[in-house]
N, C-alpha and C positions, 0 to 999 in steps of 0.2 A: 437704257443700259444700267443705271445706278439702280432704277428699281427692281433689275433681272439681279442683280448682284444682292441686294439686300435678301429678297427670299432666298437666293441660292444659300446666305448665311443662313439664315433662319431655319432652314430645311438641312443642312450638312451640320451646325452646330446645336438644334432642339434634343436630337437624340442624345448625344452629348450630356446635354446640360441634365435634362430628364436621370439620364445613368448614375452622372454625379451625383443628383439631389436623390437619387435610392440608394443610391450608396452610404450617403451620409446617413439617412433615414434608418438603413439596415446593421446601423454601425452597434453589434455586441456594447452591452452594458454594463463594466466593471467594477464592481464596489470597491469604495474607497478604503485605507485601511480606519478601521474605526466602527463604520457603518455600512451598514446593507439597504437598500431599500426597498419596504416593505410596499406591492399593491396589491388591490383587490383579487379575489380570483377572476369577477366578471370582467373587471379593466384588461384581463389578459388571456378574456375568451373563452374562459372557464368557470364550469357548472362548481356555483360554490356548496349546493347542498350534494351532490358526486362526491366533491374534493373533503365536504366535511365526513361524509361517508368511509372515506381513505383513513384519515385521521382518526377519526373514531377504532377504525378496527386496527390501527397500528399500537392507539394506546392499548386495547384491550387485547393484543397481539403479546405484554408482553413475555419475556422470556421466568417459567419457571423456574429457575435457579436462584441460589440467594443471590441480594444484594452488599449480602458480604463476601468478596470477592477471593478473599482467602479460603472460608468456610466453602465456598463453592470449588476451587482448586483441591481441595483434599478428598473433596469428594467424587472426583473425576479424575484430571490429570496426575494428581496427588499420589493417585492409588499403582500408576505405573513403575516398574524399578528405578532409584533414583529420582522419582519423581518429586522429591522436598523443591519446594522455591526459595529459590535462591535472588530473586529481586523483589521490591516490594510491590506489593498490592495493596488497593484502596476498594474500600465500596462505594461502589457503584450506585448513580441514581437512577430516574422511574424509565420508562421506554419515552425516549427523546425524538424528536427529526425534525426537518423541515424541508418543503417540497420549492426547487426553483425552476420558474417556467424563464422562459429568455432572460433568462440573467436577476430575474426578480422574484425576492419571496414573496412567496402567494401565500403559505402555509409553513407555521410549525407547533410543536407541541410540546409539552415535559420540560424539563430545564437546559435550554441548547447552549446557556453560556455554563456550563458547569465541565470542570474540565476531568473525564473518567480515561480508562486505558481503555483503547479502540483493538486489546489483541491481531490478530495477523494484517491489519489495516497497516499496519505498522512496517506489513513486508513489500505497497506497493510505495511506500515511503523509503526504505533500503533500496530497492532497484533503480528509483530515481535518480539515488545518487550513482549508483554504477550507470547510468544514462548520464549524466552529467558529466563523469571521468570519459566517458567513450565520445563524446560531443569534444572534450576539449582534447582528445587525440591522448589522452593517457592508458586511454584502451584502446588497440589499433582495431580489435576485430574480436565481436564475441566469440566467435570460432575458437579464437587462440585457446593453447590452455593455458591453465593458472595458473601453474607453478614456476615457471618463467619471470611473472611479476611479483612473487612474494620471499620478503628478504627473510634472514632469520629474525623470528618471533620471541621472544625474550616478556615471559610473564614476572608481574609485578607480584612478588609477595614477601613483604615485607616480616610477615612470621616466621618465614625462612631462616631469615638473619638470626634467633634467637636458639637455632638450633646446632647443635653438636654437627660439624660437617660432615662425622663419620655417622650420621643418621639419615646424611639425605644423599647418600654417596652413591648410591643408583638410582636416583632421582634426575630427571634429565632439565638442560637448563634450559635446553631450547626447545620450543614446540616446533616437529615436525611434521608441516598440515601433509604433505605433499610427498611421503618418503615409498609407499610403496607402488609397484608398478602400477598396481590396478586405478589407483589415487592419482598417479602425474598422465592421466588418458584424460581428466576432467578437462574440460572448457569453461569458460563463463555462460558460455550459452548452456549446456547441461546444468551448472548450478541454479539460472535465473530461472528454469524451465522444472526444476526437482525432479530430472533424472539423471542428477550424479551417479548416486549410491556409493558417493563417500563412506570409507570406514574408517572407525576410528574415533575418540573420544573428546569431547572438546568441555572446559568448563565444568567438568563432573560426570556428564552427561555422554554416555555411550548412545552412538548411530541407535544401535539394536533396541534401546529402552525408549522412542522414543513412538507411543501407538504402535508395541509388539502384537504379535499375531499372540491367540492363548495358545496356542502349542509351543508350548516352552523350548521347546528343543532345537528350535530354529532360531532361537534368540542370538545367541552366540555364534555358532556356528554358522549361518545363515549363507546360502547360495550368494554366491558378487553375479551381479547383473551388469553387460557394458555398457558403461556411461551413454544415455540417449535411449535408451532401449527400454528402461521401465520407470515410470511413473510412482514416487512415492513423497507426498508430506509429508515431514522431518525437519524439524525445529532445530535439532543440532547442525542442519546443515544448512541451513538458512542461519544461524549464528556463525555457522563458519566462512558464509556470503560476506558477512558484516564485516567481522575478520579480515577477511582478504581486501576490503574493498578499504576497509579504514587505512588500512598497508598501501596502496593505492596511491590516495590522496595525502596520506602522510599528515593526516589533523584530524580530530575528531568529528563524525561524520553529524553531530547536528550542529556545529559550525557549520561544514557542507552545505547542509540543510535550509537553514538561518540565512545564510549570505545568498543563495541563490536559489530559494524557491520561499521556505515562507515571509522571509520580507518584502521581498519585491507584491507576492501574490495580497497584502495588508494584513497575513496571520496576527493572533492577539500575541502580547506578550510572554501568554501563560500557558504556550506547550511547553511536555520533557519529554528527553528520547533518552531512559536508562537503559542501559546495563544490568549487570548479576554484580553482586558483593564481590566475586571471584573473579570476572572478567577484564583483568587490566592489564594492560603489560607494559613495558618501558617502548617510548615511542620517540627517537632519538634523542635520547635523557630524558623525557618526559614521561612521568605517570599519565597513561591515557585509556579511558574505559571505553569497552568494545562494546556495544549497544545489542540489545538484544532484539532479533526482527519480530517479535511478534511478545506476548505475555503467559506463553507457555509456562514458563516456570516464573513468571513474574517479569517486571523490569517494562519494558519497552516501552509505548509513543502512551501519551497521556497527552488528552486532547479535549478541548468542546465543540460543538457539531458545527459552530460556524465556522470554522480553522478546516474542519474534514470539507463543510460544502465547498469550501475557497480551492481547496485541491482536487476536489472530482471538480469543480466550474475549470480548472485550469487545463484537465484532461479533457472534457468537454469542447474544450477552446484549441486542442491540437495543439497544448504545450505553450502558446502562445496568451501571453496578460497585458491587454491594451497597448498591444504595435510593438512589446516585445517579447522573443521568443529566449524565451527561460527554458524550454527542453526543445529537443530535436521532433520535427514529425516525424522524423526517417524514424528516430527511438521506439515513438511509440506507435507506430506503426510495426515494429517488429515486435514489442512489446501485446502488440491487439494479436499477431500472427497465431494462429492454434499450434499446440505444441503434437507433434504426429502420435504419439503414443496416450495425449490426454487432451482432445481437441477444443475441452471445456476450458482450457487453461494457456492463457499464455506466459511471459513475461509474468515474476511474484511481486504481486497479486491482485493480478486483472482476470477475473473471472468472464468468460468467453460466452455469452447466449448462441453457444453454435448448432444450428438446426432446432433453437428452439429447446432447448431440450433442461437446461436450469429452469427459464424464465419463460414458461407457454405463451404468454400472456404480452409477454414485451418482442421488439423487432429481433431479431436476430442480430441486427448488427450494436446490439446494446451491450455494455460490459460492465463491470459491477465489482468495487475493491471491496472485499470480504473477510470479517476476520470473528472470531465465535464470541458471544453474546447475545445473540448477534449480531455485530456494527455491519451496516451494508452500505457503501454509497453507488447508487446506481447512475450511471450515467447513459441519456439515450441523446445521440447525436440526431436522429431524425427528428425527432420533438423537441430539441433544445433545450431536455430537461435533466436536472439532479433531482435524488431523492436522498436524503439522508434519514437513516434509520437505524435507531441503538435502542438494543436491548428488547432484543423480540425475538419469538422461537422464530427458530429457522424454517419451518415449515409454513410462514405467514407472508415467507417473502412475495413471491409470486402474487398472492391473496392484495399485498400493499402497491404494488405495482400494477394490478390491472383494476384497481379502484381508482389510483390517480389517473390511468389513460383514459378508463373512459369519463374521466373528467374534465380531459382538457379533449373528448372528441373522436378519439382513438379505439 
């Protein structure tokens, strides 16, 4: 009988044990803050002359525009109405990346501790935080609309003060994001999705100047589309995201930031998440700058590619960094959702491989924070892989992606 009992243990508790010990075995590998750790590509089942093949055409991938980032804005965005910058810009160095398979770099290249501005990367870093106010029930429902949570806006400008009152005397004191009908239909979900079509002028910066059509005449005057219905990138309204959201949390959103996503994830000391020279307002007595989502006009997230790979590893990871959950999967799982009118796009700025159609070459269920340069972090959950990639023509992406797949196999 004791010997009938001992296999019966051995047979009801081996599968068990077996479970456990793959379990622990299969346990995600998250770097600490400080260090990453680097292995081979072979150690991790990958062809290292494939993988060097990657690399090779990422560096030689990279993006013709200067590397003086200003001189390059004037030459582009510059040239739009209104188009001066208004937050600073840095140059930029050579095309950077590094490629992580399960949690470890196998590959990188160019200078990844060098910390440059990652433009609209900067917009899947702003949503986060409106995923973070929606987790902690400060946003009941991205449905809601906006104007409900935003109090009076009251801009900081201290050159005011030095003027005659009767010069600024139809000058209004309060910014009103939210005043006309078309404007209080918005939701947060239209905002995070860029089918508001917000009107109306934010930080200098009118809707209409921002990537106008060349038929002028549509500039100003321009058709209103209902909120949800058209699809448009627009930088002043992703500033006015910022906006709304710093209103929100009621503190400046790379505190936000800092306290619960890049510290916890070991980010370096040495990101910034600015603003415009013009973007401040009084924020219950406080002078507080409204950050810019992207580097449109200058300003925004300033970064080096270990700090980008730590946050696509973190999306990767379903929001979750070694047993604790710092964003919601609910979040970004509606964040991955395609947006119906722009099925490449969900949630800014989670670029969508839907049906294949950005990314031939990678699964479909791969998504990819994108901002121009071009900073790419791709993220493929079926291969448990990132890619980071700065400052490469956009047209190489695809090209950098299906060289590492079929490196590791794929």
């Amino acid at each position: 009988m004791k010997f009938k009992i001992c296999l019966l243990f051995i047979f009801t508790t081996a599968p068990a044990l077996l479970f456990s010990q793959k379990s622990k075995a299969l346990k995600p590998y998250f770097p600490p803050a400080g260090s990453w750790e680097e292995r081979t590509p072979a150690a991790m089942g990958v062809d290292p002359s494939l993988l060097q093949e990657a690399v090779d055409f990422a560096i030689a991938s990279e993006s013709k525009a200067s590397r003086n980032l200003k001189e390059a804005h004037y030459l582009s965005f510059g040239k739009e109405p209104f188009g001066d910058a208004v937050g600073p810009l840095k140059e930029r160095g050579p095309a950077t990346g590094m490629v992580i398979k399960n949690g470890y770099i196998i590959a990188k290249w160019g200078d990844p501790d060098r910390v440059d501005q990652t433009f609209s990367v900067a917009k899947s870093f702003l949503s986060t935080t409106v995923g973070l106010a929606y987790d902690k029930g400060l946003i009941r429902d991205v449905n809601d609309k906006v104007y409900p949570y935003i109090g009076p806006v009251i801009p900081y400008e201290p050159a005011r003060m030095s003027l005659n009152k009767a010069e600024s005397f139809e000058e209004p004191d309060v910014l009103e994001l939210f005043a006309s009908e078309h404007n209080r239909k918005i939701t947060w979900n239209h905002m995070l999705r860029q089918t508001s079509d917000w009107e109306g002028t934010l930080w200098g910066k009118p809707d209409w100047a921002d990537r106008p059509p060349r038929d002028t005449e549509g500039w100003i005057g321009r058709e209103r589309n209902e909120p949800g219905s058209f699809y448009k990138y627009n930088d002043t309204r992703v500033n006015l995201l910022a906006l709304c959201i710093l209103n929100v949390w009621r503190k400046p959103l790379p505190e936000v930031l800092k306290e619960n996503i890049m510290d916890p994830i070991g980010a370096s000391p040495t990101w910034r998440w600015l603003g415009y020279e013009n973007s401040w307002i009084v924020l219950d007595g406080k002078p507080v700058q409204s950050v810019s989502g992207g580097s449109h006009w200058g300003g925004g997230m300033f970064i080096n590619a270990y700090d980008q790979a730590r946050f696509g590893y973190l999306t990767l990871r379903n929001g979750n960094w070694n047993g604790q959950q710092l964003i919601s999967e609910k979040w970004l799982s509606m964040a991955r959702t395609p947006t119906p009118v722009q099925t490449t796009y969900g949630f800014m700025n989670f670029f969508l491989n839907t049906e294949q159609k950005p990314l031939p070459s990678a699964p479909a269920s791969a998504f990819y924070h994108l901002g121009a340069g071009a900073n790419m972090i791709y993220v493929d959950q079926e291969n448990d892989l990132v890619i980071v990639a700065r400052w490469i023509d956009s047209s190489s992406m695809d090209g950098i992606v299906e060289r590492v797949l079929k490196s590791v196999g794929k």
